[in-house]
N, C-alpha and C positions, 0 to 999 in steps of 0.2 A: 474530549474525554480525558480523564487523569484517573492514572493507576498510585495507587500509593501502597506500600508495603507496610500492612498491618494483618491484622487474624488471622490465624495460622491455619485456619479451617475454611476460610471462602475459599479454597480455589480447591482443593483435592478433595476427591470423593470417594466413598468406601468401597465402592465395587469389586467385586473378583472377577477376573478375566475367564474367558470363555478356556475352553481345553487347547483349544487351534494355537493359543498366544501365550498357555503356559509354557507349549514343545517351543514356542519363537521366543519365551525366553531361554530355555535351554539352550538353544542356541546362540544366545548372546545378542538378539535383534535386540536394541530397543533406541525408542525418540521419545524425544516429547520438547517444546518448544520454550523451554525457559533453561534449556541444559547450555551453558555457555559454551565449553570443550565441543557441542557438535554443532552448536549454533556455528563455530568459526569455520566450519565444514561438515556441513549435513549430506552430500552427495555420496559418498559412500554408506553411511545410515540410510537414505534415501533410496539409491542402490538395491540394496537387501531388502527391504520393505519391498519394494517392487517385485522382486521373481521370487522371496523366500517368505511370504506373509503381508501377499497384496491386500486382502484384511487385518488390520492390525491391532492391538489391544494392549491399553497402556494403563495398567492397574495401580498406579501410583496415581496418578488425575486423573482415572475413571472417563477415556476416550477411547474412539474408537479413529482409524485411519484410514485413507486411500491413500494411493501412491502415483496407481497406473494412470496417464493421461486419459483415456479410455472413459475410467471410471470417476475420475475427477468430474471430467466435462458432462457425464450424463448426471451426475448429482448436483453440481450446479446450477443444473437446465430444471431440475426437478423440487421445485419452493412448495410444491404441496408435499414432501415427503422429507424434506429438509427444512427447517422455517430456521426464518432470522431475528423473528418479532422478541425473540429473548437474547440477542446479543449475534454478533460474529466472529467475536475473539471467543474462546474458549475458557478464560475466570469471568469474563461478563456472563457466560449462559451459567456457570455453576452459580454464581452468586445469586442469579434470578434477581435483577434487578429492576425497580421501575425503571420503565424507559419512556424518554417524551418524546410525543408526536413529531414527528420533521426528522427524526435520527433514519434519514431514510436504508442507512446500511442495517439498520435495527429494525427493519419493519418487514410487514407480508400484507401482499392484498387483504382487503381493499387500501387501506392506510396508505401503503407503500404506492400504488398504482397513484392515487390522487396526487403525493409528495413529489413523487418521480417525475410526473407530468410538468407541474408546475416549474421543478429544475429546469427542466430538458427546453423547456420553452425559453428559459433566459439563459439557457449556456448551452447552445449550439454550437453543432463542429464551426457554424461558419462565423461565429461570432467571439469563438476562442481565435480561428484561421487571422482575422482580421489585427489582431493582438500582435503578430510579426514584428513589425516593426518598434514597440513599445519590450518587445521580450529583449528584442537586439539590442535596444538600448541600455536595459541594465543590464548586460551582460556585457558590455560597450564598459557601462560604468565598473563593472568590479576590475574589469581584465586590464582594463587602458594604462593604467596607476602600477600595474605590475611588471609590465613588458621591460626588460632588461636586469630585472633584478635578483634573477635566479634563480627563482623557487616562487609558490604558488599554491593554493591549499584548494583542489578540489571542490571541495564539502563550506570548508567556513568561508575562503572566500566568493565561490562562487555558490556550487549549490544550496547553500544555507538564505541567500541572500538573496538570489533572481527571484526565485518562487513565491517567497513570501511578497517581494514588491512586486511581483504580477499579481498575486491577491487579493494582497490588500488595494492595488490601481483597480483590480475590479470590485471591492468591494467599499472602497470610500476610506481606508484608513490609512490614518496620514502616515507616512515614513517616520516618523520619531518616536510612531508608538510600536512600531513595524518587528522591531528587533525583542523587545519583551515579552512580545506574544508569540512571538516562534520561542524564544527562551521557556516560556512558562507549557506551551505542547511538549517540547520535545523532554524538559521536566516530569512532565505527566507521561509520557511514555518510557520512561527510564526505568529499566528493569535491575533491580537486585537480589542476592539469593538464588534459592532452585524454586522458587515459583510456588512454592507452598503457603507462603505469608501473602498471597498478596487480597488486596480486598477492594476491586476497581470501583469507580465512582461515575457518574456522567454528569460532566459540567453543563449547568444551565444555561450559559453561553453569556449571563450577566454583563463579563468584562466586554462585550458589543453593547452594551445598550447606551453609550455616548454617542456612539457611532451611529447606530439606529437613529435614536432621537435626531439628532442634528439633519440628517438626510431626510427624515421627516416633515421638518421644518424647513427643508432646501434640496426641495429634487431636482436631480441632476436627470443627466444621458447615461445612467450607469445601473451595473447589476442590482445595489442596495436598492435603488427607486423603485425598479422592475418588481423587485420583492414584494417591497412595498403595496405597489397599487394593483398587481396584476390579480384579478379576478377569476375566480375556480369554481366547479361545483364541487363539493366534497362528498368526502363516502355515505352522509346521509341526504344527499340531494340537494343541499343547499347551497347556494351562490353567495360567496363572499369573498372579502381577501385574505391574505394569514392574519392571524393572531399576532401581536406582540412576541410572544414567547416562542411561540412558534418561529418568527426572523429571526429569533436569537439563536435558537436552536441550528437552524438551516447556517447561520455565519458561522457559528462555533464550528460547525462539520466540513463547511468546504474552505474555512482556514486551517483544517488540521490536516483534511486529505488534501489542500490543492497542497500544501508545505512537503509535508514526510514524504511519500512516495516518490515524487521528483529529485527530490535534495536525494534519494539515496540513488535513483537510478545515475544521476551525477557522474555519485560519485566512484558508482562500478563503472562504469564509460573510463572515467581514470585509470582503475587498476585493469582492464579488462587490455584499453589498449597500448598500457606499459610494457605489458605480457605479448602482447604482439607488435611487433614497431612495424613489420611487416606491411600488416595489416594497416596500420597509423599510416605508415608513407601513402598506401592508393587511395586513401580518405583524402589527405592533402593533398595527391596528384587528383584526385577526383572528388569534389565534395557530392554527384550526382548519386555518388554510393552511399550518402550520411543516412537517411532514409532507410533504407534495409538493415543499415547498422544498429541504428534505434533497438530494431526489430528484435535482431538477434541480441543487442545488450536485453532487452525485456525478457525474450527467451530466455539466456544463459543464466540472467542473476535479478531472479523478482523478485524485486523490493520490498510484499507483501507476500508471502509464499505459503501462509496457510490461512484458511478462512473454516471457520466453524460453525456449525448449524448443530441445533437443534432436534432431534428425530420426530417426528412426527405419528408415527407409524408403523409397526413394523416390517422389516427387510430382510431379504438375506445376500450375502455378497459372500461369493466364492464357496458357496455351499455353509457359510458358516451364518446365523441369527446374530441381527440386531434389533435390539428391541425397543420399542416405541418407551422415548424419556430418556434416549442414549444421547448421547454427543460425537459426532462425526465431525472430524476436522478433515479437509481436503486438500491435499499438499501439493500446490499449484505449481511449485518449486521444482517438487518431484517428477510431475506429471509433464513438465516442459523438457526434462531431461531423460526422460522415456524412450527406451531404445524403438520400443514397437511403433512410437512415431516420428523421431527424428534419428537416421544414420547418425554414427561416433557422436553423441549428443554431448557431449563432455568435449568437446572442441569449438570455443569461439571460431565462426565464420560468418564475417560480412556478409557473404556470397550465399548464403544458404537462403533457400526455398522455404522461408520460416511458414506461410501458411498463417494459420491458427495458431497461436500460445496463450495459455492459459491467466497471463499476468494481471489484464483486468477483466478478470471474471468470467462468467457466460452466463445465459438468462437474463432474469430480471433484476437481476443486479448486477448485469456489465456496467463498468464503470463510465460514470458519466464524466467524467475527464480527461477521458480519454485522448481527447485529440487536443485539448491541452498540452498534455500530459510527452505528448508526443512531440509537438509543436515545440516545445521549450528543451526537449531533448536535443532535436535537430539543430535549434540556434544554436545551444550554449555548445555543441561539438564544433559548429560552424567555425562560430567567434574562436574557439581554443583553438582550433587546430591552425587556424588563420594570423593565431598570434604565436602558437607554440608547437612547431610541428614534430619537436622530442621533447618527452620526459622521460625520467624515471624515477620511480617510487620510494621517497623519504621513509623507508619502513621501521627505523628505530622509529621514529616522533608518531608515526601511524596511530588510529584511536578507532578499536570499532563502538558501534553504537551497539547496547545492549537491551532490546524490548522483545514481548512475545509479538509485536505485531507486526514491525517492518525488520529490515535486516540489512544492515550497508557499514558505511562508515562516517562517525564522529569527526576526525579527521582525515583527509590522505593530504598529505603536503607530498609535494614532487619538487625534484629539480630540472629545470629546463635547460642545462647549461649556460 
């Protein structure tokens, strides 16, 4: 998908806020996720949302918020009263945009059901699991070339880089075209302004149909093939394989999400445990604690932290009406850092009882990369910590990334002595 900043009228809508949210502007509450000042720290924003205006109302983009973990996770679970089939970012729902079949993060039963299934059958936990040794390797590859040189960049050289060649290894694209198509996502996710110009677009996924074709004409043992031939009924009954555009559609989406979200969890694992060296020593005295750590990096700092849906229906949350044709965005960010479910939640700890976190999703659209997701977490802590067991944070050169959808850093270069 690629956002571009044009017409000053897709994204904001005219609404007046309810009375509840004009006393929360009195107050001086307010978010909204293209503001870059709280984007660099939204947990105190976040914060206040939570105990002063857990329904929240932002009359400038014409949404509404949760905060509370609580209320997050039961609106997530809830696709008949929340729908996605008009978008998940918050200017893709105002914009009302066609959206093509296979955008599974775009879809609602039945659509979504038939999509979902077909994924799930070629990207299993245990078929991401098996990928170990292939993740190690590029991670092998960025790190190897570094060691003794004193510095080291998080984000470009690692997390920018592993994810995308696990990708594209599962998805048949060669390494030489590897680097342009992460350049051209992250592109299309690059945020400028306060969010009032923008006028999002959904790439047809075209730039795969070399890829496509060729796999085609030469199936392999790999996910493209799978795509390929694997055989579904669809939501009118009928037994086929996908469409053409439909594969393009499906590549386009899981080269954008297997890329972004990773590259950013990365690259908080960097700052997260610069901030604690502590912490960094028992990881390298124990990597059997990398695992929980994952955990809690997903906890402390999701890389996705707000997902938007569509209202379906009307609701009321905390005695106040929302009403069917609203926009509810769910701040999974916030909801991870919920005092009513995690003790001092604003303290990285390896050690904690994470449970549940809200980072990929719940319902019918937990994320299906998840164990991916995880899997590439755990090596590339592995590999770094095995190579670099101190840093610390290059924060003049530092670069964050600026989109409404994920949230990390551009660069973090460190020094390793």
């Amino acid at each position: 998908m690629t956002v571009t900043n044009q017409d000053p009228d897709a994204a904001a809508g005219p609404g007046a806020g309810p009375e509840a949210d004009a006393e929360a502007d009195r107050a001086g509450i307010y978010y909204d996720p293209y503001d870059a000042v709280i984007d660099a720290d939204p947990y105190p924003a976040w914060r206040r949302l939570r105990d002063e205006a857990p329904l929240y109302y932002n009359e400038k983009f014409d949404f509404f918020a949760l905060s509370r973990f609580d209320d997050v996770e039961a609106g997530l679970a809830d696709w008949r009263t929340y729908r996605s089939g008009r978008g998940s970012v918050l200017e893709f729902i105002k914009a009302d945009l066609d959206l093509p079949p296979g955008l599974i993060l775009f879809e609602d039963p039945p659509a979504h059901t038939v999509h979902r299934g077909i994924l799930s059958r070629v990207f299993t936990p245990k078929k991401m699991l098996a990928l170990e040794a292939k993740v190690r390797e590029f991670c092998a590859r960025s790190l190897d070339p570094l060691v003794g040189a004193g510095r080291f960049d998080f984000v470009t050289d690692l997390g920018a880089p592993m994810p995308m060649r696990t990708i594209g290894y599962l998805l048949g694209i060669p390494e030489s075209d590897q680097e342009s198509i992460r350049d051209g996502i992250d592109e299309g996710l690059r945020l400028e302004g306060d969010g009032t110009d923008l006028a999002p677009t959904v790439s047809d996924g075209s730039q795969y149909a070399e890829y496509i074709d060729w796999r085609a004409r030469h199936p392999s043992d790999d996910l493209m093939t799978e795509l390929l031939t694997t055989e579904f009924e669809d939501e009118t009954g009928t037994t086929r394989t996908l469409t053409r555009s439909e594969i393009l559609v499906y590549v386009n989406l899981l080269a954008a999400a297997g890329n972004e979200t990773t590259t950013r969890l990365i690259g908080w694992a960097g700052k997260a445990l610069a901030e604690n060296p502590d912490q960094r020593a028992e990881l390298v005295a124990d990597p059997a604690l990398i695992p929980n750590a994952v955990e809690e990096l997903l906890r402390y700092e999701a890389p996705a932290p707000a997902h938007a849906r569509y209202v379906a229906r009307d609701v009321v949350h905390h005695g106040q009406p929302v009403a069917e044709g609203s926009v509810m965005v769910f701040l999974v960010g916030a909801g991870n850092r919920d005092e009513r479910r995690y003790p001092d939640p604003d303290r990285f700890d390896i050690h904690r009882d994470v449970g549940r976190h809200l980072t990929f999703g719940y319902g019918i659209h937990h994320c299906l990369g998840a164990a991916l997701a995880r899997l590439e977490g755990r090596v590339a802590l592995e590999e770094v910590l095995r190579r670099f067991p101190t840093w610390e944070v290059d924060w003049p050169r530092a670069v964050r990334a600026r989109t409404s959808v994920v949230r990390g850093w551009e660069s973090l270069p460190v020094l390793t002595g």
